[in-house]
N, C-alpha and C positions, 0 to 999 in steps of 0.2 A: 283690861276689859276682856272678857271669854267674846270669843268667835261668834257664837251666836248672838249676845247683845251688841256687837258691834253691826251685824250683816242689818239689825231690825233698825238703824239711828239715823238711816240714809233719810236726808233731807231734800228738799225740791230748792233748785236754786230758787232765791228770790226774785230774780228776775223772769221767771218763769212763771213765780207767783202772781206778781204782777200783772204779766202779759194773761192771765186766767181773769184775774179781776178787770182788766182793760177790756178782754172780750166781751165778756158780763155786762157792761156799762154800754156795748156798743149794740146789743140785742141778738148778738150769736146764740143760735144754740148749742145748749152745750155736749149735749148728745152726737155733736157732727166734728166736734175737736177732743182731738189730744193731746192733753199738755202733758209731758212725761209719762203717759200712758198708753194704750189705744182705747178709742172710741167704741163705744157701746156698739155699734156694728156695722160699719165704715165712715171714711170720712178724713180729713185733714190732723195731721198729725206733727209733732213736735217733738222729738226726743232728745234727752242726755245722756247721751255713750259716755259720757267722763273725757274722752279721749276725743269728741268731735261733737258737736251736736246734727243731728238727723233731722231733718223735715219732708214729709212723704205723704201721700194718698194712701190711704189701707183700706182694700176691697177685699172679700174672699179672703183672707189670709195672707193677701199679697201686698208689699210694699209698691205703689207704683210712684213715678217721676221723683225716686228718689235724688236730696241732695245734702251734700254732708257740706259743713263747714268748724271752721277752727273758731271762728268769734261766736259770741251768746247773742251779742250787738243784730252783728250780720243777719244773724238766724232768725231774731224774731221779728226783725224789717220783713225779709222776705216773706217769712209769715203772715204778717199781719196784712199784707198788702196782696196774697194770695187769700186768704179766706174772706178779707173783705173785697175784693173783687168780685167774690162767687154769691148772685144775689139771693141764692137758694139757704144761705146759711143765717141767714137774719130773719127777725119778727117783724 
């Protein structure tokens, strides 16, 4: 497979997947998270480094209360119990 069709086939873990349809279901909005992305213009965020997964605030450009871990598990407990804690992110 040439370089370039390979850089375009990156997938979203499914578990990540999920954890997008779970917020969905819980009345987040979705404009205030990031699942493998950043957020339309700040807000709670989720990343896959491949090598760690990331979960962080992004304000301004800036990553804040950054924290890395090695489980996907780990990552989106903390997650999910960080943005539903915060009542500003629900309907």
């Amino acid at each position: 497979m040439p370089l370039n069709e390979a850089l375009c086939v990156y997938r979203m873990r499914e578990e990540l997947v999920e954890l997008k349809k779970y917020l969905a279901r819980k009345g987040v909005y979705k404009n205030i998270v990031g699942i493998d992305e950043l957020p339309m213009m700040e807000g709670y965020c989720i990343y896959d480094a491949r090598s760690e997964i990331e979960v962080f605030y992004y304000e301004r450009g800036q990553k804040m209360d950054n924290k890395s871990f090695q489980s996907i598990t780990e990552a989106i407990s903390y997650f999910k119990n960080w943005v539903l804690t915060d009542p500003t992110t629900r309907k």
